[in-house]
N, C-alpha and C positions, 0 to 999 in steps of 0.2 A: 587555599592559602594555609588552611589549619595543618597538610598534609606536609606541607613544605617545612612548618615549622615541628613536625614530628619527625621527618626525614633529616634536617638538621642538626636536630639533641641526636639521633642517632649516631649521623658520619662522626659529628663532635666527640662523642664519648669513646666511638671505637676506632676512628681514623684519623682526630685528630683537626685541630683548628685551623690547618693549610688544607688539606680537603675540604672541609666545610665552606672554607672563603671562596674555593673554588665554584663547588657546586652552586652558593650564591652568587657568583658572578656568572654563570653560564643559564640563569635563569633570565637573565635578558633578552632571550633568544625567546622565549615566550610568551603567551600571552595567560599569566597566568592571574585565578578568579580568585577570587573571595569572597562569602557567604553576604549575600547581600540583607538590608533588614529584615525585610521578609521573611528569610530564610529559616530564620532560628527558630519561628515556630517549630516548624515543620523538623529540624533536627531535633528539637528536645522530646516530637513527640514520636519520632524513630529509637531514640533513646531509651523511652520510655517503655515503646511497644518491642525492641529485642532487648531488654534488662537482662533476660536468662544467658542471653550470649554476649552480655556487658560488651555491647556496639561502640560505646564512646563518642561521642562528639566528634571527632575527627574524622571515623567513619559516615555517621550518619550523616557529615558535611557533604563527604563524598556521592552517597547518594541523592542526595537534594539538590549539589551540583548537576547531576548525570540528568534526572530529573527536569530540573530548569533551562537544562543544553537541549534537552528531548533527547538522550542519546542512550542506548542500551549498553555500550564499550565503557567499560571499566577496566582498566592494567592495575593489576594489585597480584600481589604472591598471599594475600588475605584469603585462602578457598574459606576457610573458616566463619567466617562472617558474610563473604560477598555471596556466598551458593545458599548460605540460608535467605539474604533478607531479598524485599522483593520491593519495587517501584510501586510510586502512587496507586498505578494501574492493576497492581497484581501481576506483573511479569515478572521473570527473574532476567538479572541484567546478562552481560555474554562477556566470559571475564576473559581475560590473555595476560601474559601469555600460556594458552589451551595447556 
């Protein structure tokens, strides 16, 4: 959910607040998550451990999502952040689009 409301400020700023209404009304079609309480441990302390590559909150929601789904597939244009950090486990996730 954190992802949506960054993807939002985005359209908003650069495409304007008829696209942005848009893309929130086509998000119905989904089922989309939100950091459950649990969670935020675990982002603050992703946050914390990539500081050097100032991860943010929104990422690190991202991986704690992926995380929580069990799922290696992350869609992000982020190489920057997603090829360096790595899951609970110590894998690195499998980003697209390649």
């Amino acid at each position: 959910m954190l992802a949506v409301t960054e993807a939002c400020y985005l359209i908003a700023t650069r495409l304007g607040p008829s696209v942005e209404a848009g893309f929130v009304a086509s998000l119905s079609q989904f089922d989309v998550r939100a950091p459950e309480p649990q969670d935020w441990k675990r982002i603050g302390e992703l946050v914390k451990q990539y500081a050097h590559l100032r991860l943010g909150t929104v990422d690190a929601s991202i991986v704690v999502l992926a995380e929580r789904l069990r799922t290696r597939l992350v869609i992000t244009l982020d190489r920057r952040h997603f090829a360096a950090v790595r899951a609970a486990d110590g894998r690195p996730f499998e980003l697209l689009p390649a």
